[in-house]
Each structure stands twice: as C-alpha cells, then as structure tokens.
C-alpha positions in Angstrom: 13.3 -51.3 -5.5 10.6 -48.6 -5.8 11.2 -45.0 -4.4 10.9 -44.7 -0.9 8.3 -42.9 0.3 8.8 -40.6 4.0 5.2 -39.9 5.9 5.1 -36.7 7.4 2.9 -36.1 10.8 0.1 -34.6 8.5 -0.7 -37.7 6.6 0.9 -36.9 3.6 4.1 -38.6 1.8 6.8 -36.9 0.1 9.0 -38.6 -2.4 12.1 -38.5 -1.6 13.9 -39.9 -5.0 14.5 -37.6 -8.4 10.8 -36.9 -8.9 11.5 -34.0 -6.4 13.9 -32.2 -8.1 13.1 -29.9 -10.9 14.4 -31.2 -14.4 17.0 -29.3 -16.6 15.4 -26.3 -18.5 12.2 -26.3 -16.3 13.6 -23.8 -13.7 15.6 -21.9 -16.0 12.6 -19.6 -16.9 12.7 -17.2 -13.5 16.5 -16.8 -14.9 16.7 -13.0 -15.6 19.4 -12.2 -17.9 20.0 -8.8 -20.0 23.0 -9.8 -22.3 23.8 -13.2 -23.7 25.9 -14.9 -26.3 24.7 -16.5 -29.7 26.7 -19.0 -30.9 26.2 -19.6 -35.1 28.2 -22.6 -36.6 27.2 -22.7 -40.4 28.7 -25.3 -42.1 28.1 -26.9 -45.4 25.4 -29.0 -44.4 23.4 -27.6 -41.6 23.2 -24.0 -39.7 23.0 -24.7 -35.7 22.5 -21.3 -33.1 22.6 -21.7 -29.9 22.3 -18.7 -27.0 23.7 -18.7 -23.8 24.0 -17.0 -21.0 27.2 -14.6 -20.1 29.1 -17.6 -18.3 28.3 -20.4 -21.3 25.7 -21.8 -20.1 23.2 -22.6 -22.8 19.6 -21.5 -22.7 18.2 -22.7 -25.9 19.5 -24.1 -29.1 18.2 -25.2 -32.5 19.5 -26.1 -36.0 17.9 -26.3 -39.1 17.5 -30.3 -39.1 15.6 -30.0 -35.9 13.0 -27.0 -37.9 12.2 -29.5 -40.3 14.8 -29.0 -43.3 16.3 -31.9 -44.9 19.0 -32.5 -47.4 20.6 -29.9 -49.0 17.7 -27.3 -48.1 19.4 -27.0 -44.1 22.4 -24.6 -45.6 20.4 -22.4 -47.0 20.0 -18.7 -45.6 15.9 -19.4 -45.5 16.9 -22.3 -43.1 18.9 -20.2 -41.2 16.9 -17.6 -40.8 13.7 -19.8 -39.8 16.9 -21.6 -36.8 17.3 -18.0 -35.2 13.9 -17.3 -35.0 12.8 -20.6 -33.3 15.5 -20.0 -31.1 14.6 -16.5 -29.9 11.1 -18.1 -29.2 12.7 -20.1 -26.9 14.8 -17.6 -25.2 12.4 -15.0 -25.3 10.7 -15.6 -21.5 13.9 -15.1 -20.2 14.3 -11.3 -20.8 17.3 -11.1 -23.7 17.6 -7.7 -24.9 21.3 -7.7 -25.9 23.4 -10.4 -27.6 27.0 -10.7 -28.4 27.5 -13.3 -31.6 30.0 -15.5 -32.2 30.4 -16.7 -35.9 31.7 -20.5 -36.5 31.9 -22.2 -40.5 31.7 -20.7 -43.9 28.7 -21.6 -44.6 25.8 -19.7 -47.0 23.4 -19.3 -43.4 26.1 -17.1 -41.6 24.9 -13.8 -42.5 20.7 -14.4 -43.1 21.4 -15.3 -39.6 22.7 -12.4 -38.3 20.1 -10.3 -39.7 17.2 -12.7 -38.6 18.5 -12.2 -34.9 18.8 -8.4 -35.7 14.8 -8.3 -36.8 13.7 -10.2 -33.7 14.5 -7.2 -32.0 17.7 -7.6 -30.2 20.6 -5.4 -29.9 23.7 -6.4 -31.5 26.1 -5.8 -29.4 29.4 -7.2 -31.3 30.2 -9.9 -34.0 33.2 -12.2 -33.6 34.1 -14.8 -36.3 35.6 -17.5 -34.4 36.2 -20.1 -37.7 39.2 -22.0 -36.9 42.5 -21.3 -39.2 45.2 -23.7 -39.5 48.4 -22.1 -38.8 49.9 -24.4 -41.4 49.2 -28.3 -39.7 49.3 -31.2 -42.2 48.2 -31.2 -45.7 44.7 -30.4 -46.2 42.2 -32.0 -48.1 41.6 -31.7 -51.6 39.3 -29.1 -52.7 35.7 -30.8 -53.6 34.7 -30.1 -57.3 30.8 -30.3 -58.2 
C-alpha cells in the first residue's frame, strides 16, 4: 500500500498522506511568545531544563546527558549551566524575553542554572521551588553514606 496520489487539472499530484502535514517542532518557529516557563529538575545525577510556553506546552528542552556530559560530570553546575544555554539557543527564534522558573531536585546545578538563564538575557520574572515534600508517607530510605 503506497500513498495515494490525487492529480489535480494542472498536471500536478499532491500527496495526500502525512508527508503533507508539517512535523512537530517545524511550525513552531512563527510562534510569538513574550513570557514563558522554565522548568529545572536537578537531581543527583543529571540537570534537565525545559521551557514552555504559558499553557505547558514545551518549546525546547535539554539536559546535560544530551550536551555531552557523562558520569558524574552531568550534576555539576558547569553542566548545568552549558543545559540552559543550549536551551535558550533553541528557544531563542521564538521571541522569549521573560521567564517564570520553576525549581524541581536538590541537586548541585539548581542555582548555576538560574544564573546561566539570567546572563542569556532574560528577565526573571519569579522563582518557584516546586521539590516535592512528603507530608509524612512511609518510611524513607536510608540516607546514602560515601
């Protein structure tokens, strides 16, 4: 089963399957927007920003593994430094002035990565730390010793 093909007067065919259709993240450059919302999660391991737009819907995203860092080197505040600025690179096309940042983890990347969004050039608008807290659930785990 190939795609069908529909011939127009003029000679010319049209494909009617999913070449037509513009793929995910090619259209969203014409998409204007002012403010948006930078997401951090810095865990233990790896430091991961994404940004999206006001409603949640993501525009770019990078972490540390996907710069290049491996092993122990992805939690460091270099790492997540280098994460925020590929992702403003990314982001950059679409007019982003403004962010509003939401803080995840309690990892060592949280604030380099603050201030790395701050030098790109964009306005700060508020920081949130959104770690989750147990309200007292079952036992935790025990505490790792090095």
């Amino acid at each position: 089963m190939g795609k069908k093909r529909v011939i127009k007067k003029g000679g010319e065919s049209s494909d009617t399957g999913d070449a037509a259709k513009p793929k995910s993240g090619e259209g969203r450059s014409e998409h204007r927007m002012v403010r948006g919302i930078a997401h951090i999660e810095a865990t233990y391991n790896n430091t991961l920003i994404s940004i999206s737009d006001e409603h949640g819907n993501v525009i770019g995203q990078s972490s540390a593994g996907a710069i290049g860092f491996s092993g122990t080197k992805k939690a460091t505040p270099f790492a997540a430094a280098r994460v925020a600025e590929a992702v403003i690179e990314k982001v950059r096309r679409s007019g982003l002035q403004e962010v509003i940042v939401r803080v995840k983890g309690v990892g060592s990347g949280r604030d380099s990565a603050i201030r790395a969004l701050a030098n790109q050039g964009l306005t700060i608008v508020s920081i949130k730390d959104i770690t989750p807290l147990p309200h007292n659930g079952p036992r935790a785990k025990k505490v790792r010793r090095v």
